[in-house]
C-alpha positions in Angstrom: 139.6 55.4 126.9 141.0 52.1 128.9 142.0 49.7 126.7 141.0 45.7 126.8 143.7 43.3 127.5 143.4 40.7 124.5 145.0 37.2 124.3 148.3 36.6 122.6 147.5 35.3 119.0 148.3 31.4 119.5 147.5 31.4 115.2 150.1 32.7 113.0 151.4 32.3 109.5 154.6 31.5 108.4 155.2 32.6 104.9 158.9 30.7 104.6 156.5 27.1 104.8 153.5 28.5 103.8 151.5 27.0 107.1 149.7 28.3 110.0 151.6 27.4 113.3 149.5 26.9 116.5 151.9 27.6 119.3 150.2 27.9 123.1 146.9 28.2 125.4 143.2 27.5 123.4 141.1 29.8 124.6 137.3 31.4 123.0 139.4 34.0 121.2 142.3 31.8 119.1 138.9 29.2 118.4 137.6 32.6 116.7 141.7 32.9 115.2 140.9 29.6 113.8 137.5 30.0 112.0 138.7 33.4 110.7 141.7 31.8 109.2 139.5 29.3 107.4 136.7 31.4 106.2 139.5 33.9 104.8 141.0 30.1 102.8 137.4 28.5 102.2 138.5 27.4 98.9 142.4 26.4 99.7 143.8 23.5 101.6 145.4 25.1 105.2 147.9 23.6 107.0 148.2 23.8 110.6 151.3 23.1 112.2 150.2 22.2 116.1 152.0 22.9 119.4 149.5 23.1 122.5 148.7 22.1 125.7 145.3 22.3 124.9 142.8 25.0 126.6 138.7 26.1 127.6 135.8 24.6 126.4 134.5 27.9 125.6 134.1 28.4 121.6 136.0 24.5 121.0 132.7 23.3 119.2 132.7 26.0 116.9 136.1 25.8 116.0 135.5 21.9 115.2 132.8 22.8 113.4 134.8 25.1 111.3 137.5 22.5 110.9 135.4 20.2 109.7 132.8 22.2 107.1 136.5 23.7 105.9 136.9 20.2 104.9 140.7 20.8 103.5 142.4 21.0 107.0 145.9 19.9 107.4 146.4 19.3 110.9 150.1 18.4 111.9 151.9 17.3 115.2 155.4 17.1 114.2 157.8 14.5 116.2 159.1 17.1 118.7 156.1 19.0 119.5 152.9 17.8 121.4 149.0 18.6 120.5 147.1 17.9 124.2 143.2 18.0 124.8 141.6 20.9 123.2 144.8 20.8 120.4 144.4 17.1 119.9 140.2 17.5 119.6 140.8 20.0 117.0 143.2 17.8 115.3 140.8 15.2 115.1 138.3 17.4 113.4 140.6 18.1 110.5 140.4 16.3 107.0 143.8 14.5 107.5 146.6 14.1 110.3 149.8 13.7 110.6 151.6 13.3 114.5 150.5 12.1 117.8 147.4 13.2 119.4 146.8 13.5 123.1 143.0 12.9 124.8 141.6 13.2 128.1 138.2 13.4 130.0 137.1 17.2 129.5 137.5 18.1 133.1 137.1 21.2 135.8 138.5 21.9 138.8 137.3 23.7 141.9 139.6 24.1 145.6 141.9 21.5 144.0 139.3 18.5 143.5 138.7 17.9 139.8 135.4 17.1 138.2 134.6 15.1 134.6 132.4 17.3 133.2 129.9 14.3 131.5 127.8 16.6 129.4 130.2 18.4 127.8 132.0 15.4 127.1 129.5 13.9 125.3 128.5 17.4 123.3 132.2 16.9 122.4 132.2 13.0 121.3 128.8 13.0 119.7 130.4 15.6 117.4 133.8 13.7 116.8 131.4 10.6 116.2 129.4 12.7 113.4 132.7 12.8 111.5 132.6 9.3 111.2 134.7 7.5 114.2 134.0 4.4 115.6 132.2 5.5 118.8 133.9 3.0 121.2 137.5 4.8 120.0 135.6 8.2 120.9 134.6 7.0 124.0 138.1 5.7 125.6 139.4 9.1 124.7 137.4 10.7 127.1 137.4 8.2 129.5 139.7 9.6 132.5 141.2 12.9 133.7 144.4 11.7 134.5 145.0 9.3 132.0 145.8 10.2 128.3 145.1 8.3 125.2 147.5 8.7 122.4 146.4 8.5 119.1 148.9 8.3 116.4 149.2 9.2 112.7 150.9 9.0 109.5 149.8 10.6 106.1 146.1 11.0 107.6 146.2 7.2 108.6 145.4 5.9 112.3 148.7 4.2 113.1 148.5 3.2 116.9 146.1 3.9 120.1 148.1 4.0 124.0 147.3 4.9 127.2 150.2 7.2 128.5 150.3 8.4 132.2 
């Protein structure tokens, strides 16, 4: 029998702080990590403890979606980590935040053009805008490729929106 390379698990739990630490690449199979995680703690607050350069689009919804019916998601970016695209959309889903947040346009690339993918972007903000943001915010998130938006917070509290390049 040949065995099936599998993903590295980007979820883990750290039993000294008693969180989950996210640590690399999002891909179809640590969005699954995630939902597993919460549907084994659907009655107890989880804590996720974010470092990621984001990932696919494959399986993100679904992870949001599990973020959010969770509903006692701690998502934190502490000061000397980072939480990009896919990492920072998750974030967003979860009941309160705590770190900076990173957005750009959800985005492909083929023979080294890259292309905004429009419809998944606005699968993806339609969602975020469900949760109850302000659609304008959700909409300069996703507005450019190469441009991030930086949302920051404290205690689950927006503090500050930049454009970093």
């Amino acid at each position: 029998m040949v065995g099936c390379a599998q993903s590295p698990k980007v979820l883990r739990y750290d039993t000294v702080s008693q969180v989950y630490r996210l640590n690399g690449d999002l891909d179809s199979n640590s969005y699954q990590e995630i939902a597993n995680v919460l549907a084994q703690n659907k009655n107890n607050p989880v804590t996720i403890v974010a470092k990621s350069n984001g990932g696919r689009l494959a399986g993100l919804e679904g992870a949001m979606d599990a973020i959010r019916a969770h509903g006692k998601v701690y998502w934190i970016v502490p000061s000397y980590s980072h939480c990009y695209s896919a990492c920072a959309v998750l974030g967003l889903s979860a009941s309160k935040i705590d770190g900076a947040l990173y957005f750009h346009s959800i985005f492909s690339s083929y023979k080294n053009t890259t292309f905004q993918l429009m419809g998944r972007n606005e699968s993806v903000m339609n969602r975020l805008i469900s949760y109850g943001y302000d659609k304008n915010m959700i909409e300069q998130l996703f507005k450019s490729v190469n441009i991030y938006k930086k949302l920051q917070f404290k205690e689950g509290v927006l503090q500050s929106e930049d454009n970093v390049q």
